[in-house]
Wavefront OBJ file of the C-alpha trace (Angstrom):
o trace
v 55.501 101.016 122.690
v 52.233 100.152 123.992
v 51.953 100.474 127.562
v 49.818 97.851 130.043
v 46.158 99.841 130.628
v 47.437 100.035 134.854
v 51.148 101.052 133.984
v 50.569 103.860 136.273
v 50.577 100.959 139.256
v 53.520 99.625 138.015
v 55.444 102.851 138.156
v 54.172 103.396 141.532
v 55.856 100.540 142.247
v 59.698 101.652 140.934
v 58.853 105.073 142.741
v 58.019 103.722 146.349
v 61.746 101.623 145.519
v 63.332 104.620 144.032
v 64.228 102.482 140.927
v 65.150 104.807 137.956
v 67.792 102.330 135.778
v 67.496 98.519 134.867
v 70.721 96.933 133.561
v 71.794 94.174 130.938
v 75.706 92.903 130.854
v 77.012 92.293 127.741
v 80.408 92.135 126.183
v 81.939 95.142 124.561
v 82.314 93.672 121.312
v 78.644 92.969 120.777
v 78.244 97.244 120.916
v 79.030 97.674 117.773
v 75.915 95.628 116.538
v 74.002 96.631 118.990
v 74.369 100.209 117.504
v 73.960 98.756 113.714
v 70.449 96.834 114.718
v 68.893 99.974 115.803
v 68.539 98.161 119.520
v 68.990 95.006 121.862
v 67.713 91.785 120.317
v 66.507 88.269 122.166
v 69.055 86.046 121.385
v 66.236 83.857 119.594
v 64.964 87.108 117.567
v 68.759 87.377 116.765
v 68.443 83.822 115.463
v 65.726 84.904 113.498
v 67.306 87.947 111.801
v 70.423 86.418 110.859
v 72.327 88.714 113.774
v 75.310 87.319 114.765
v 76.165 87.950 118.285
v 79.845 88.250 118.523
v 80.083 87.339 122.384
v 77.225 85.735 123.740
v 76.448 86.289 127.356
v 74.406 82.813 128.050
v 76.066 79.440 127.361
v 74.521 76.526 125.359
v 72.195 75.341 129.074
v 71.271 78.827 129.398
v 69.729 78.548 126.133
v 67.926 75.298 126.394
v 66.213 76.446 129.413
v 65.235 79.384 127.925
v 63.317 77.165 125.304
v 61.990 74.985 127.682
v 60.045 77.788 128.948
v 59.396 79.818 125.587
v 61.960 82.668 127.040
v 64.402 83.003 123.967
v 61.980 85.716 122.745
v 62.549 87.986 125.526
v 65.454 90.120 126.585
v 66.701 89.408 130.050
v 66.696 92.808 131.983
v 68.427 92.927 135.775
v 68.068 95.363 138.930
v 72.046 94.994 139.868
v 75.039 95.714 138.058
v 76.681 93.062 140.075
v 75.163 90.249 138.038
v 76.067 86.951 139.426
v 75.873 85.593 135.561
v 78.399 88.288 134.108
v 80.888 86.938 136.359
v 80.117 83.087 135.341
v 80.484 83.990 131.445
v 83.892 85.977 132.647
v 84.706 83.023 134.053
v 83.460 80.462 131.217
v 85.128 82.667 128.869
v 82.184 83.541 126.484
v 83.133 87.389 127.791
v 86.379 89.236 128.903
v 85.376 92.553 129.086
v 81.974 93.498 129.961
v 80.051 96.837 130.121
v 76.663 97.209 131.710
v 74.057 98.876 129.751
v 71.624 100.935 131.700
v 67.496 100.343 130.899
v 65.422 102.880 130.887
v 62.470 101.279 133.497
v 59.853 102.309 130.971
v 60.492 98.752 129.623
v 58.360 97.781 132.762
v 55.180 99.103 131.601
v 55.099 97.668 127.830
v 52.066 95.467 127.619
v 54.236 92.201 126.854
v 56.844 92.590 129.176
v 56.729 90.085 132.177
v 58.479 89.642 135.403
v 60.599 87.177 137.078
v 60.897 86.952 141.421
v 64.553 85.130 140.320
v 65.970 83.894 137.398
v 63.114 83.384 135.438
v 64.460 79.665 134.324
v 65.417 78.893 138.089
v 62.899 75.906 139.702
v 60.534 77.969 141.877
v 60.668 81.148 139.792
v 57.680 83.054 139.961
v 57.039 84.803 136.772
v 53.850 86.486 134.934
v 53.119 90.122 133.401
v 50.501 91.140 136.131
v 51.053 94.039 138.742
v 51.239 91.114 141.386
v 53.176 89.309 139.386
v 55.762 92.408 139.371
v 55.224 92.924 143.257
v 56.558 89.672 144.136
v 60.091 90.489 143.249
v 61.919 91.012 146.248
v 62.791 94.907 146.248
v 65.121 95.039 148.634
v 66.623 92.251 148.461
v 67.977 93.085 144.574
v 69.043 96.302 145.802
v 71.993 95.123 147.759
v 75.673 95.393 146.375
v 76.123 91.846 146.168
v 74.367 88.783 146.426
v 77.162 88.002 148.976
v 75.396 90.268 151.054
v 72.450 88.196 151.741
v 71.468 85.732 153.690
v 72.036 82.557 151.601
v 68.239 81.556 150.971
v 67.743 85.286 149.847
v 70.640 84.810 147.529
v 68.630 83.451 144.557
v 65.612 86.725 144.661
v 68.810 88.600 143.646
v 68.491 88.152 140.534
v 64.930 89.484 139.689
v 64.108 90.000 136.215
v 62.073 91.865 133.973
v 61.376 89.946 130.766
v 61.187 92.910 127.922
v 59.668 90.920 124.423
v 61.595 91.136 120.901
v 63.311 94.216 121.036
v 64.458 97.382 123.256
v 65.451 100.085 120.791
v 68.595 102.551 121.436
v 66.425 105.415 123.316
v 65.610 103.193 125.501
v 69.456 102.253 126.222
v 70.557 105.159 128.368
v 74.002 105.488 128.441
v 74.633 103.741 124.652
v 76.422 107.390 123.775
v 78.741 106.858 126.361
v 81.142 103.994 124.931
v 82.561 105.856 121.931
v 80.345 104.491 119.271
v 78.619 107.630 117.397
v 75.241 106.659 117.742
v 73.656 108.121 114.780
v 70.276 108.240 112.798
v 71.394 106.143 110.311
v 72.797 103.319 112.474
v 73.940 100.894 109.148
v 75.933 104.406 108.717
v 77.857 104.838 111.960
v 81.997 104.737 112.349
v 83.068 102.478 114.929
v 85.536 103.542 117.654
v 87.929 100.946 118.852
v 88.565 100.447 122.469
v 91.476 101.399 124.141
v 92.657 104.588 121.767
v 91.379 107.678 123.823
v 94.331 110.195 124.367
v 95.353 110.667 127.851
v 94.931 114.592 128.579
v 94.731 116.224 131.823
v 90.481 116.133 131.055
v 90.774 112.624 130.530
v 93.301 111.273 132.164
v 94.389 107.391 133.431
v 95.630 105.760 136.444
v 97.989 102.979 137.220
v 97.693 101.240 140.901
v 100.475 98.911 141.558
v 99.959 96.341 143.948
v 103.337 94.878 145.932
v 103.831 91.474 147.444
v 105.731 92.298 150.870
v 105.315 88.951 152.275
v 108.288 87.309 154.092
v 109.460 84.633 151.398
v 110.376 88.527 149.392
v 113.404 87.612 151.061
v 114.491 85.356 148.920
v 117.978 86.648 146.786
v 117.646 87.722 143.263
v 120.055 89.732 140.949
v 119.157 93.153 139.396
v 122.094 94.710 137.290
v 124.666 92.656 138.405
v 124.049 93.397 142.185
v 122.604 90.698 144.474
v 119.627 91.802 146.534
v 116.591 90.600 148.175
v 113.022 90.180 145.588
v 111.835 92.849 147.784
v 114.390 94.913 146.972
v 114.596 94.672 143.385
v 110.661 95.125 143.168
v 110.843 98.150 145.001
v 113.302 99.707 142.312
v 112.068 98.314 139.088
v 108.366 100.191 140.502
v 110.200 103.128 141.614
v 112.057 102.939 138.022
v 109.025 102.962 136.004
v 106.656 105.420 138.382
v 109.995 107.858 137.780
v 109.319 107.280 133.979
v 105.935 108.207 134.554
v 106.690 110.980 136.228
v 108.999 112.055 133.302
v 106.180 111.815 130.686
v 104.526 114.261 132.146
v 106.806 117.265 132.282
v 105.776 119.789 129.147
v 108.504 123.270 129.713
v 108.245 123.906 133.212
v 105.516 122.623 134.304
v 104.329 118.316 135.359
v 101.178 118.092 133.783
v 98.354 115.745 135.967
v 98.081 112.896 133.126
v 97.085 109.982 135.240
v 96.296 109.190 139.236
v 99.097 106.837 140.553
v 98.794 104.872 144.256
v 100.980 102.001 145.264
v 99.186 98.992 147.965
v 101.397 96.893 149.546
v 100.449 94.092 150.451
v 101.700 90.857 153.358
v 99.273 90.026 156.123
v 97.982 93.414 156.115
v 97.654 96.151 153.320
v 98.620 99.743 153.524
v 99.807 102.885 150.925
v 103.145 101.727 149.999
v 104.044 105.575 150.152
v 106.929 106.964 152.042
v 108.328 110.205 153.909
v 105.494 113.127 153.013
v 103.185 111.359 150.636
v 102.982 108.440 153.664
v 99.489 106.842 153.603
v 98.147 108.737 150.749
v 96.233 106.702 148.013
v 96.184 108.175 144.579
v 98.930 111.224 143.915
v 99.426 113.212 141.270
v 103.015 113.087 138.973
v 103.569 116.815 140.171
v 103.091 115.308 143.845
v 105.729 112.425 143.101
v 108.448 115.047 141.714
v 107.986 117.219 144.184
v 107.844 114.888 147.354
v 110.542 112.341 146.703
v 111.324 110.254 149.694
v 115.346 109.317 149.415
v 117.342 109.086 146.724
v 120.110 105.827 145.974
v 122.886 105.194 144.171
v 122.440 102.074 142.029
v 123.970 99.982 139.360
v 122.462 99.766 135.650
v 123.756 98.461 132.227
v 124.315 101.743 130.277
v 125.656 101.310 126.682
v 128.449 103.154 125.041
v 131.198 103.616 122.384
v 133.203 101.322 124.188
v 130.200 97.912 124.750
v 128.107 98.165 127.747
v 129.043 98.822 131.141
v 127.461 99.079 134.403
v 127.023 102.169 135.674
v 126.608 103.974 139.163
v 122.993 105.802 138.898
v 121.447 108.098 141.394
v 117.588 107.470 141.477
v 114.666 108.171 143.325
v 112.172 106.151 145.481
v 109.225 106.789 146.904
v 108.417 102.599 147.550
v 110.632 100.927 149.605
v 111.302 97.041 150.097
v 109.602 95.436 152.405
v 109.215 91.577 153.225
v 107.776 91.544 156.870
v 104.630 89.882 156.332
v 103.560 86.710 157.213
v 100.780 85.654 154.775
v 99.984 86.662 151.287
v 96.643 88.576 151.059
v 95.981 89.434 147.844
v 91.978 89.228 148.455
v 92.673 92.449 150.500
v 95.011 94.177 148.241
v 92.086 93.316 145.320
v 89.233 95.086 148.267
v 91.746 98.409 148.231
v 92.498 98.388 144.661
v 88.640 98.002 143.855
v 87.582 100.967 146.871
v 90.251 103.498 144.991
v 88.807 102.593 141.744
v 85.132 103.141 142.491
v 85.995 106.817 143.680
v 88.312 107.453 140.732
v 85.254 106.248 138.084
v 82.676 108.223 139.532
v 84.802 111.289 139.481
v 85.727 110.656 135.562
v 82.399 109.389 134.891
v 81.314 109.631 131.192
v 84.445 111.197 130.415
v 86.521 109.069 127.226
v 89.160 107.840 129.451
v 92.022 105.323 128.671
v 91.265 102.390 131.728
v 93.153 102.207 134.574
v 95.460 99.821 134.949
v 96.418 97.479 137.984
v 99.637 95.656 137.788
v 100.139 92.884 140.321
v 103.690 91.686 141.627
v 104.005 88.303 143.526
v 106.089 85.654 144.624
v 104.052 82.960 145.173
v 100.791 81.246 146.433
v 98.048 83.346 148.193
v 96.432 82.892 151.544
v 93.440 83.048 153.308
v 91.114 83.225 150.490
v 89.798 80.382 148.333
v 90.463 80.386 144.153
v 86.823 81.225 143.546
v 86.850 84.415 146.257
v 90.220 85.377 143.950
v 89.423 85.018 140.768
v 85.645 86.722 141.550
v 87.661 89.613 143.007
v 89.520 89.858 139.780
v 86.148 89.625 137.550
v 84.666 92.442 139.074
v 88.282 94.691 138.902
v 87.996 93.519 134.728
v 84.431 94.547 134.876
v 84.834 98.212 135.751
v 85.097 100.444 132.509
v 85.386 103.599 131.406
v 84.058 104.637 128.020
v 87.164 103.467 126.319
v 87.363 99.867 127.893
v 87.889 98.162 130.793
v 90.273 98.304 133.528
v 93.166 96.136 132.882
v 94.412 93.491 135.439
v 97.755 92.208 135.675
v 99.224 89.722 137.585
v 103.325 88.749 137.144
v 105.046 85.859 139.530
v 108.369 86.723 139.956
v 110.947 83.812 141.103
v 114.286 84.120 142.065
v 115.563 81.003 140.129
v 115.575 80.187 136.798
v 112.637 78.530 135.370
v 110.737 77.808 132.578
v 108.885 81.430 131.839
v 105.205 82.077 131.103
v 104.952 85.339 129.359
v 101.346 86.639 127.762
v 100.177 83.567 126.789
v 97.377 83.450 124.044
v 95.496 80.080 125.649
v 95.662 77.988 128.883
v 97.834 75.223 126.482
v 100.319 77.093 126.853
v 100.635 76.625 130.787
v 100.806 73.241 130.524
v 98.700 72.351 133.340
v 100.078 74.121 136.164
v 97.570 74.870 138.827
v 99.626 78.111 140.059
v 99.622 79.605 136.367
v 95.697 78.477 135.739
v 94.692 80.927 138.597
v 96.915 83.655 137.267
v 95.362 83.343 134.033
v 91.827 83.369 135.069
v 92.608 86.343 137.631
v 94.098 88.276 134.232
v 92.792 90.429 131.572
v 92.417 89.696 128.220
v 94.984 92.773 126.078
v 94.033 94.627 123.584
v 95.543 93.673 120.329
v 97.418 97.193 120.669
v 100.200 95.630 122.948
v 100.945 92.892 120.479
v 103.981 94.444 119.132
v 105.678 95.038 122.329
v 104.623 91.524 123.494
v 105.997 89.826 120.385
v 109.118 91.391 121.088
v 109.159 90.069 124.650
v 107.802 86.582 123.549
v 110.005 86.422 119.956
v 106.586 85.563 117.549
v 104.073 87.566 115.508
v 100.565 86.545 116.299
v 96.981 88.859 115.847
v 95.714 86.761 118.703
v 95.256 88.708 121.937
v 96.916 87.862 124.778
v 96.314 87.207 128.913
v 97.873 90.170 130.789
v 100.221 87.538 133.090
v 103.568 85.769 133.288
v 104.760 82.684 135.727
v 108.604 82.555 136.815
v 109.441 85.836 135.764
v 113.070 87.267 136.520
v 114.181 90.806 136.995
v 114.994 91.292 133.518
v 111.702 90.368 132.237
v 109.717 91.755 134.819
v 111.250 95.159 133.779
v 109.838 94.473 130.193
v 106.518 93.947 131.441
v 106.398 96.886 133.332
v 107.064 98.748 130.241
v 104.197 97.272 128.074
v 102.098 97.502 131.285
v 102.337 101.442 131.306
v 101.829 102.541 127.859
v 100.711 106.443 127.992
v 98.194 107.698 124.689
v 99.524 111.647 125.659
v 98.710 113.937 123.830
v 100.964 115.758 121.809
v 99.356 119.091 122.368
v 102.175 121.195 124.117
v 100.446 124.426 123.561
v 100.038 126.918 126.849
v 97.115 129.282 125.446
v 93.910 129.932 127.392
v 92.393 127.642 124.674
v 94.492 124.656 125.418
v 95.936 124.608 128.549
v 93.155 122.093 130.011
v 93.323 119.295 127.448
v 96.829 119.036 126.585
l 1 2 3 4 5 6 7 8 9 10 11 12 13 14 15 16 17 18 19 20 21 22 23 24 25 26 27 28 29 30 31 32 33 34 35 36 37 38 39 40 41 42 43 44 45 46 47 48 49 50 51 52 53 54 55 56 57 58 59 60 61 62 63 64 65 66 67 68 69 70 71 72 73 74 75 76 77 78 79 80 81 82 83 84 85 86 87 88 89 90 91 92 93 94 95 96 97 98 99 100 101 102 103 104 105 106 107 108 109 110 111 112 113 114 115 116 117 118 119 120 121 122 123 124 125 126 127 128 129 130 131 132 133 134 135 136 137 138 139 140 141 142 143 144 145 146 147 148 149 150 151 152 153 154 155 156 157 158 159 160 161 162 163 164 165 166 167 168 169 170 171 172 173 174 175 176 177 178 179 180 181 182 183 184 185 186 187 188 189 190 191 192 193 194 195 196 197 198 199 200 201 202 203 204 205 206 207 208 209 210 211 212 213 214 215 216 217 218 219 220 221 222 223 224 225 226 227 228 229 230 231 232 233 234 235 236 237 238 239 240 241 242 243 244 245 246 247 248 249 250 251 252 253 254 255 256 257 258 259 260 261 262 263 264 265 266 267 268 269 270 271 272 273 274 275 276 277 278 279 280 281 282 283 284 285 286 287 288 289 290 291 292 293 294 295 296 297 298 299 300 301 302 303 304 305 306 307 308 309 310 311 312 313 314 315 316 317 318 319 320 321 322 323 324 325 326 327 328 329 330 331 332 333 334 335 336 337 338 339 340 341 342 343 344 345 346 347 348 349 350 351 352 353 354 355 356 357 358 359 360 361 362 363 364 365 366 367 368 369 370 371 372 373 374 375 376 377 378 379 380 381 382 383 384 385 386 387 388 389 390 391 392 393 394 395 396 397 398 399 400 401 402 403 404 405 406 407 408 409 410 411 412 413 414 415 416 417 418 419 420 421 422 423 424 425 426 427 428 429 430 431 432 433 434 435 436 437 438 439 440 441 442 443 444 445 446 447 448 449 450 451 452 453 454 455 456 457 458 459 460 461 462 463 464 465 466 467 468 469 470 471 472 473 474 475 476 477 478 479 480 481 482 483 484 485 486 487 488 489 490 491
């Protein structure tokens, strides 16, 4: 590409700022012809090529302004991967699971590039292809963490822009190997790799983080197996339950093989590690950890069937969570800030490996406090917006009730809630599934569709909320049993 005759002055300038990757959001499902095109398009050069982009990331206005000022030629390039636009098209729906390409800053120095001091269509925008031009983006000011973090009238130079004409081919996509797509010389050519199939291995493993409502109205009296008990209660051993069968899937002979990073937050009007007796206040343990350090054991009561019909059962079992209902507001915002901290450590040491997402399963009772619907559901956007190479982290949120309502299980649209407020914001907050669940959800739900469905469910009882947890945890291990040199790290 040819560069502007004083590029040197513009690299000067990313030096002094210590700028070394530019990023562009875009949905997951656009990768694949991304890969095929040999590069990233303009939307209007995509227009022009007959390119059909599969999940746009502007909406209809977006595009219109970009006409009014001749910008539908130009690919939109960012300094953040905190874009305050990926979260709007979460919200709007035009993506559910987005992955942040990283831009080589080379893209600076190309003679028709130009630069933006905001977003380039915003009133005020400054915007031109001269070194000035480039100098009056606000540095530090887009090198914050969030646009949060700034002082409201510095909010808008967030979003800086450099405006990269046409085209930015593949080399110039840095981490475009990294999503599972062979990236090849003969793009037309390539075989595409669907999301959410990597193998869990102890070189690529998972992790599951469930997140407990402990708030006071956990009182409230359900009925597990037969046995009356408080919703705290039966939470605490349907999780124990299925971290046990975790646990389980991850003994090969003699020894527990580290598959997947597990960490329970509880959550009420403060959050903590909802570990007990050794592992106490730990985060993220390992399933050898949890088989070795259990913290009681109980006698319970499950359905068991036999010869004879089914019966219930006396069962010992082990816990490591136990109930809790002692607190008096419902602070999921915080529980969402823990979740999110663990998570960021966990990526960065699996980064680049092909790992199957984590996934964050959220149990609650009821409304949530202190924090407004847009603070909520922008927490949950940027939990759906981490990824690893084989997807994104997977977000689910299940209201449990101890009476017996009408139940909203996986829905495939917002018709299906029938208006209720409560349900809306649990659908927003949740993650789109992979069509890979649909079997076990059409069992649950009693129909066969191929549409995908939201990763939440309204009124759920005991029963149900067992089945969830199931399709919740699925586990990709690999088969590989073998104990030679040559193995023994990626079984």
């Amino acid at each position: 590409m040819e560069k502007k005759s004083d590029w040197q002055k513009f690299k000067a300038v990313l030096d002094e700022h210590r700028i070394t990757r530019l990023y562009h959001f875009t949905d997951r499902d656009n990768l694949e012809s991304i890969i095929k095109n040999g590069g990233l398009y303009s939307w209007g050069d995509c227009e022009d090529r007959g390119i059909t982009i599969a999940k746009p990331g502007g909406g209809l206005l977006s595009r219109d302004l970009d006409r009014r000022d001749h910008l539908q030629h130009y690919v939109r390039v960012s300094f953040t991967t905190q874009h305050p636009m990926m979260f709007v098209a979460m919200q709007d729906g035009r993506i559910s699971n987005p992955v942040i390409l990283e831009i080589d800053p080379e893209v600076v120095y190309w003679q028709d590039s130009k630069y933006a001091n905001m977003n380039a269509t915003k009133s005020g925008a400054h915007k031109g292809s001269t070194i000035d031009d480039f100098k009056s983006i606000h540095f530090q000011s887009v090198k914050v963490r969030k646009h949060f973090d700034l002082p409201e009238e510095e909010q808008p130079y967030f979003q800086a822009e450099v405006l990269v004409k046409n085209f930015i081919p593949l080399e110039y996509i840095k981490n475009i190997g990294n999503f599972g797509i062979p990236v090849s010389s003969k793009p037309k050519a390539i075989q595409i790799k669907n999301p959410y199939t990597a193998q869990i291995t102890r070189n690529t493993p998972t992790a599951f983080i469930f997140l407990v409502d402990q708030s006071v109205s956990m009182k409230r009296i359900t009925t597990l197996n037969g046995e009356q008990m408080s919703l705290a209660e039966a939470v605490a051993r349907i999780v124990n339950n299925q971290i046990n069968e975790l646990v389980y899937r991850c003994i090969k002979t003699t020894e527990v093989r580290h598959y997947y990073d597990i960490a329970i937050i509880g959550y009420g009007h403060e959050v903590y590690s909802g570990w007990n007796g050794t592992l106490a206040g730990r985060d993220f343990v390992s399933p050898e950890e949890l088989k070795n350090n259990p913290y009681k054991k109980i006698v319970v009561k499950e359905e068991k069937r036999t010869r004879k019909g089914t019966m219930i059962k006396e069962i010992e079992k082990v816990q490591w969570l136990s109930a809790r209902c002692d607190g008096h507001w419902t602070h999921v915002h915080q529980a969402f800030d823990k979740a999110k901290a663990l998570l960021e450590q966990w990526m960065q040491n699996h980064h680049e490996k092909d790992c199957y997402p984590p996934t964050i399963i959220n149990i609650t009772d009821g409304q949530f406090n202190h924090a407004t619907r847009e603070q909520i559901v922008q927490q949950a956007n940027e939990l759906k917006a981490m990824f690893t190479n084989d997807g994104n982290v997977l977000l689910w949120n299940i209201h449990i009730t101890p009476n017996n309502m009408e139940q909203v299980l996986l829905p495939i649209g917002k018709e299906e809630l029938k208006g209720d407020k409560y349900s809306e914001l649990l659908y927003d907050m949740s993650s789109l599934l992979p069509t890979r669940y649909n079997q076990e959800i059409s069992d649950i739900r009693g129909d066969s569709v191929d549409s995908r469905h939201v990763a939440m469910a309204t009124n759920t009882d005991m029963s149900t909320l067992i089945q969830l947890m199931d399709i919740g945890t699925p586990t990709n291990i690999s088969q590989n049993t073998s104990t030679s040199s040559n193995n023994s790290q990626n079984g």
